[in-house]
C-alpha atoms as an extended CHARMM CRD file, in Angstrom:
* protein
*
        57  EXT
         1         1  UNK       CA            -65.0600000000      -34.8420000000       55.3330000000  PROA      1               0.0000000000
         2         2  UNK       CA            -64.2020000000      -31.5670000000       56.7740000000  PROA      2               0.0000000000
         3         3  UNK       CA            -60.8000000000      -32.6310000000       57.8100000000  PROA      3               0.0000000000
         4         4  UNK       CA            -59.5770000000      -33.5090000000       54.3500000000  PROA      4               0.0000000000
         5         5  UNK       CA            -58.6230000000      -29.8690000000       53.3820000000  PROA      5               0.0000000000
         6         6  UNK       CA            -56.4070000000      -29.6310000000       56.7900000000  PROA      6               0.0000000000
         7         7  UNK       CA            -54.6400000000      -32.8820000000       55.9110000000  PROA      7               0.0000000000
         8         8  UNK       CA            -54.2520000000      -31.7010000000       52.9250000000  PROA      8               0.0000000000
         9         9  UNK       CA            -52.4520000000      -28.1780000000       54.0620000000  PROA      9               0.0000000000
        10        10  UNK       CA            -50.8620000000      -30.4780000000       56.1920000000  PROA      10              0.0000000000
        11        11  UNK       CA            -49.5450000000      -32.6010000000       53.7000000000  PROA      11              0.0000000000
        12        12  UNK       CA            -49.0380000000      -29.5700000000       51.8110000000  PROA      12              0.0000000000
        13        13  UNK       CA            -46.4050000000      -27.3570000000       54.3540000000  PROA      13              0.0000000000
        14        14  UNK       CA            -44.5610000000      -30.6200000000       55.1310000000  PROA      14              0.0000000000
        15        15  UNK       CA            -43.8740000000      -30.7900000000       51.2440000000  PROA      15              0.0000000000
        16        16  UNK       CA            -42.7500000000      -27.5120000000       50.9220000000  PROA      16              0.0000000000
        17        17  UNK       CA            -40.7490000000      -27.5750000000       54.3820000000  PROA      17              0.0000000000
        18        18  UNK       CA            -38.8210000000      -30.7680000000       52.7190000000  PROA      18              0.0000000000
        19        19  UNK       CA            -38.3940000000      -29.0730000000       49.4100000000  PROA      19              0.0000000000
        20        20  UNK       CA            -36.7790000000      -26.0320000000       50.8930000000  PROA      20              0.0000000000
        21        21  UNK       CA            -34.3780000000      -28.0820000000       53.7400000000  PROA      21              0.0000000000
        22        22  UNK       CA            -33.5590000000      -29.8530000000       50.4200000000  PROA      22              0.0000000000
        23        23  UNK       CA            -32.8280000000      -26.8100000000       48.4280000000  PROA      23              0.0000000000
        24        24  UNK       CA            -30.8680000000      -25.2260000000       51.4490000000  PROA      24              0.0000000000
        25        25  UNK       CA            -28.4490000000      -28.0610000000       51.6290000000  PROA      25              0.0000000000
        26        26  UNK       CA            -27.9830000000      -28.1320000000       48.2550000000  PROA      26              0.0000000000
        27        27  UNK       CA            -26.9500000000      -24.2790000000       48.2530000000  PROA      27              0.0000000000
        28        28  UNK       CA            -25.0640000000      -25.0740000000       51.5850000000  PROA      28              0.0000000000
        29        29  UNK       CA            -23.0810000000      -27.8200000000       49.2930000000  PROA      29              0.0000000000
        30        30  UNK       CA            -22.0940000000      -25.6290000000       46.4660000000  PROA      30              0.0000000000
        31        31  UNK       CA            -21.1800000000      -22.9290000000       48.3950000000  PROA      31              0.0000000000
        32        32  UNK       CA            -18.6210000000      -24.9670000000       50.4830000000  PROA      32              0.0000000000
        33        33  UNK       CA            -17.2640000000      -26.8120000000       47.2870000000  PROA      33              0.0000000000
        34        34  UNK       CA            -16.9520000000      -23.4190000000       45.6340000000  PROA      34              0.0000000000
        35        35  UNK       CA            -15.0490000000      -21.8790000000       48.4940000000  PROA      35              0.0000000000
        36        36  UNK       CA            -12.8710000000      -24.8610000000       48.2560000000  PROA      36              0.0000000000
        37        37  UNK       CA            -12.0740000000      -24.6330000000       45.0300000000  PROA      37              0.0000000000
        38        38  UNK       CA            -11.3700000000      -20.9290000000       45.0640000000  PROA      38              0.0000000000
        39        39  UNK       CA             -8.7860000000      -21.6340000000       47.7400000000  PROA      39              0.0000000000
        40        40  UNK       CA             -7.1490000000      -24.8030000000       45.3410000000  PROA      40              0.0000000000
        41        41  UNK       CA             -7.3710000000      -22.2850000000       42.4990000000  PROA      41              0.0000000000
        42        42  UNK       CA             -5.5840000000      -19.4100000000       44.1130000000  PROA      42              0.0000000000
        43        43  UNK       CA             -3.1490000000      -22.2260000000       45.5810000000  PROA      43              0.0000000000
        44        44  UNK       CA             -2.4270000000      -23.4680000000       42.3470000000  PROA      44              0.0000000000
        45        45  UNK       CA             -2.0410000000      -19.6740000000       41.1930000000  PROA      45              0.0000000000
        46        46  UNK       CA              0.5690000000      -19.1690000000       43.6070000000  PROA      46              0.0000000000
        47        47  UNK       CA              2.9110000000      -22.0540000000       42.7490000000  PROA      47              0.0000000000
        48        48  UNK       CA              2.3660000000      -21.3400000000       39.2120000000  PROA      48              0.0000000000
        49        49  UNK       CA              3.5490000000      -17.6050000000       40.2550000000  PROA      49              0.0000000000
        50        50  UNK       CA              6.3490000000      -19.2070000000       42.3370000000  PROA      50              0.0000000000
        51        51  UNK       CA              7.6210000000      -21.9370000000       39.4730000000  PROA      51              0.0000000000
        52        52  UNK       CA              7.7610000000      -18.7880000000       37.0550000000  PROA      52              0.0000000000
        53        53  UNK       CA              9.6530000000      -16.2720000000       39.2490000000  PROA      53              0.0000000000
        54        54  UNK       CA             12.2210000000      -19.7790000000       40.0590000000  PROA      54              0.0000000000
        55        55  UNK       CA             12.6620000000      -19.7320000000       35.9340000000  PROA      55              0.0000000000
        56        56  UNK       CA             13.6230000000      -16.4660000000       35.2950000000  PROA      56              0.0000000000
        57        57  UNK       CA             17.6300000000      -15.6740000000       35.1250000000  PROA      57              0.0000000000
């Protein structure tokens, strides 16, 4: 009966461990999509820019 408590903190820092590996890659995710996107955006920006300079007379 002694044991329980240290299975239990056991049980209890491997849940935690897995909820912040979890939350890491999730952050790790977003901030690669988002650094993607900022490069599409200022991509798109630029042949937007390029189109518009291509119009003028």
């Amino acid at each position: 009966m002694n044991q329980e408590p240290a299975n239990n903190l056991m049980y209890l820092t491997a849940a935690y461990s897995a909820i912040w590996l979890i939350l890491a890659y999730f952050l790790t995710v977003l901030v690669l999509k988002n650094r993607r996107l900022a490069r599409e955006l200022e991509q798109l920006e630029q042949r937007v820019s390029n189109m518009e300079k291509n119009k003028a007379p």
